[in-house]
N, C-alpha and C positions, 0 to 999 in steps of 0.2 A: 672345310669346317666353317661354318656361319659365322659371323660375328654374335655376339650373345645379346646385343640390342636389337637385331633383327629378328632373331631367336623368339626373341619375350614380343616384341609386335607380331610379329605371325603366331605365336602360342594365344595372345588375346584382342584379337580383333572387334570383339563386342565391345570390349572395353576404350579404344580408340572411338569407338561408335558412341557410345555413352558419352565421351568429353566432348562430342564433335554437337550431339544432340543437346547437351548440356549450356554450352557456348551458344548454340545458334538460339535458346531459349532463353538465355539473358540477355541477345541481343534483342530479340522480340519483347520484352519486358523494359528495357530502357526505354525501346522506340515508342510506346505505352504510358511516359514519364511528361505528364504536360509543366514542361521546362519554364511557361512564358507563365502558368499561374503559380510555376511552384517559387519563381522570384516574386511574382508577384504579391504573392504571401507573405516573402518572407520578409519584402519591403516595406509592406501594410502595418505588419506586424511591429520593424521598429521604429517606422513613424507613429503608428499610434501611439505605440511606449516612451517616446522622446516625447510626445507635444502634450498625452496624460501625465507622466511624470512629471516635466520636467514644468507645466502649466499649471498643475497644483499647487508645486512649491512655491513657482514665483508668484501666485497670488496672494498667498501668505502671507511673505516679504514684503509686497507694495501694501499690503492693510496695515504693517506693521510701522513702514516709512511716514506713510498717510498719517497715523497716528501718534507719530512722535513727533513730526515736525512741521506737518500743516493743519493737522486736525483734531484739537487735544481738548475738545468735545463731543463727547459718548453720540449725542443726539443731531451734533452736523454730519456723522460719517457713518450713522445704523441704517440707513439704505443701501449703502457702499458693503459695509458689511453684509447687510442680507444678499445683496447682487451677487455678491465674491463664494459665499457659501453653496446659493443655488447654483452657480457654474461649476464649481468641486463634485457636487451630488451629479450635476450633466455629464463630467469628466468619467467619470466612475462608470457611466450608463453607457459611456462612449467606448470607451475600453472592453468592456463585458461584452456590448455588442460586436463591433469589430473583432475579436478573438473567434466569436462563434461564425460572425460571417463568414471569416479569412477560410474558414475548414471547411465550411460546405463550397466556399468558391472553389477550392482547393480540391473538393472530392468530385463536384461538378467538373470539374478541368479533367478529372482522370474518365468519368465517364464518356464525356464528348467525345474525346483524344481517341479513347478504347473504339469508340464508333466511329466516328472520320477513318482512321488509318484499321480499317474492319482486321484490329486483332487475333476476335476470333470468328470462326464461321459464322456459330450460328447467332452469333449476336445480329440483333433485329431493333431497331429503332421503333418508338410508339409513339402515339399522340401525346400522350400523356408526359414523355420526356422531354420531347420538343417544349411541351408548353411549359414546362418547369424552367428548360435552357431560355425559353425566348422572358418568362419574367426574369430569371438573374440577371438579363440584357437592361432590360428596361429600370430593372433598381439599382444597377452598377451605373446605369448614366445618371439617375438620380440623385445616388452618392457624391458622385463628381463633382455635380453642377455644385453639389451643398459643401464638400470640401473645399471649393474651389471660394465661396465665400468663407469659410472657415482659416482658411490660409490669407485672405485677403484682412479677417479682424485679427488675426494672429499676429498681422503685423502692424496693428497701432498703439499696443503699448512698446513694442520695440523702437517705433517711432518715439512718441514720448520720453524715454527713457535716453533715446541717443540726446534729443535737446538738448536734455538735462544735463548730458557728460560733454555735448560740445560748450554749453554757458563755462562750464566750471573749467576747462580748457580753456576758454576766450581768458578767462579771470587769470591762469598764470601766464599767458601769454605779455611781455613785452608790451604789446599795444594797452594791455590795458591799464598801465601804469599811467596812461593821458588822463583816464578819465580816473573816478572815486568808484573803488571795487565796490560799496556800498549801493552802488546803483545797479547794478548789475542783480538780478533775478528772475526768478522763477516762478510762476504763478499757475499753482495749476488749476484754480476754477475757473480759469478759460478754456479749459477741456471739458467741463461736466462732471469731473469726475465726484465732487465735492459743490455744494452749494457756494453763492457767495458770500450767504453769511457766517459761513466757518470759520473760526481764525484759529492760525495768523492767515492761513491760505496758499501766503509766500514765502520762500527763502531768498534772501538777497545777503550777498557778500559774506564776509568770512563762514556763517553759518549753511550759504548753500554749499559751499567749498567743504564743509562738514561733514552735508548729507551725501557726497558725490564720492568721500574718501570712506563711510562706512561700508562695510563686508554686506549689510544686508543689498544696498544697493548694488554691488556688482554683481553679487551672488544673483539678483532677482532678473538684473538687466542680460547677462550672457543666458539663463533658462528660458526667458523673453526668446533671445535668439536660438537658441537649441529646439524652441516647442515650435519656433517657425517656422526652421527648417525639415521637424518633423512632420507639419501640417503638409507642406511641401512635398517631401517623400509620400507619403499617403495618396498625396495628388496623380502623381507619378505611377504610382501602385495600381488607383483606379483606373486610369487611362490604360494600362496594361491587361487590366480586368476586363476592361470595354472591349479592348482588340481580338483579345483571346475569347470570349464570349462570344461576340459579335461572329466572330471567322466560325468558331465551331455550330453555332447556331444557322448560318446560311449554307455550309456545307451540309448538316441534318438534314435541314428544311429540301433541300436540292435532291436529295439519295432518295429522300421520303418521296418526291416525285415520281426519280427515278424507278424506285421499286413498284408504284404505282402504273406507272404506263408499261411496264416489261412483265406485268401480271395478267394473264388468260382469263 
């Protein structure tokens, strides 16, 4: 007498055949999974949400710093304002677009992939998609080069901001019990950010040690650093975009030959 699990595998053979057909069609569907654009989205994704978010807020906070302790004149700091507004409204434009990029890169990667690794038979490559894959090449470097300045301004108010914690630092430091904490400041319209005839302009002594212990300045100074190294991830992201593009792109380009010379 049979065992009764052998019994039930010889009674349904089709059925072994179905899971078998079923398995080897999931694994053709991963292999179909363009891995290198679907990090790369997902990377784009929360750098741009790190360096939007978190780059809105901190500009906020420094219009607010600006105004309460070196600019507390409507009319020294209403260009500074309008600057800070139109980068918010660019923010906003940044985000919207990146989101909708991220997904046609993303659906671009699944078509390539589907055609490089020829999934399915009768899928056949055109002009027309070529020259679609070969612009996403050429505007993904473009992005680059542009995030790559993006990430480079991204870091000058972080710059700025650190000064400012290492002065008020120096100030409880030991050493500076030599000198009169009174001298010790901070001037930021030698940055541009504010004219020189703003006042007061600077904080020096006990009052910059003020602006360095309130909440809006840490608050504004670590989203400084968080939208950096969001710009950063982004950077990362595109260059992945570029790779993955670029590869799928010349392998197209090559097939599309290919098919052309092996044609009667």
């Amino acid at each position: 007498m049979k065992p009764a699990m052998e019994t039930a595998a010889e009674e349904n053979p089709e059925q072994s055949q179905e899971k078998k057909g079923c398995f080897e069609c999931c694994i053709k569907c991963l292999g179909g999974v363009p891995y290198a654009s679907l990090v790369a989205t997902i990377l784009c994704f929360s750098g741009v949400a790190l360096f939007c978010g978190c780059g809105h807020v901190a500009l906020t906070g420094t219009v607010t710093i600006l105004e309460t302790h070196f600019s507390k004149v409507t009319t020294d700091h209403a260009t500074l304002t309008d600057v800070v507004q139109l980068m918010q409204y660019i923010i906003y434009g940044i985000a919207s677009f990146f989101f909708l990029y991220g997904i046609i890169l993303l659906a671009e990667g699944f078509y390539t992939t589907s055609a490089v690794k020829e999934l399915h038979s009768e899928f056949k490559t055109t002009a027309c998609g070529r020259c679609i894959s070969g612009m996403f090449v050429f505007l993904t470097y473009i992005l680059g080069v542009a995030w790559l300045g993006v990430f480079g301004f991204s870091a000058v108010p972080v710059f700025l901001f650190y000064n400012m914690w290492s002065t008020c630092e120096a100030m409880r430091s030991p050493v500076a019990n030599l000198t009169s904490i009174d001298s010790i400041c901070v001037d930021v319209r030698q940055y541009g950010i504010i004219p020189w005839s703003a006042t007061p302009g600077k904080a020096c002594g006990s009052n910059l040690g003020t602006i360095c212990n309130t909440s809006e300045f840490y608050l504004s100074y670590h989203l400084y650093i968080v939208a950096c190294a969001g710009a950063g991830a982004t950077v990362i992201a595109l260059l992945i975009y570029m790779m993955a593009t670029t590869y799928n792109y010349a392998v197209l380009k090559f097939k599309s030959r290919e098919d052309c010379c092996t044609k009667f």
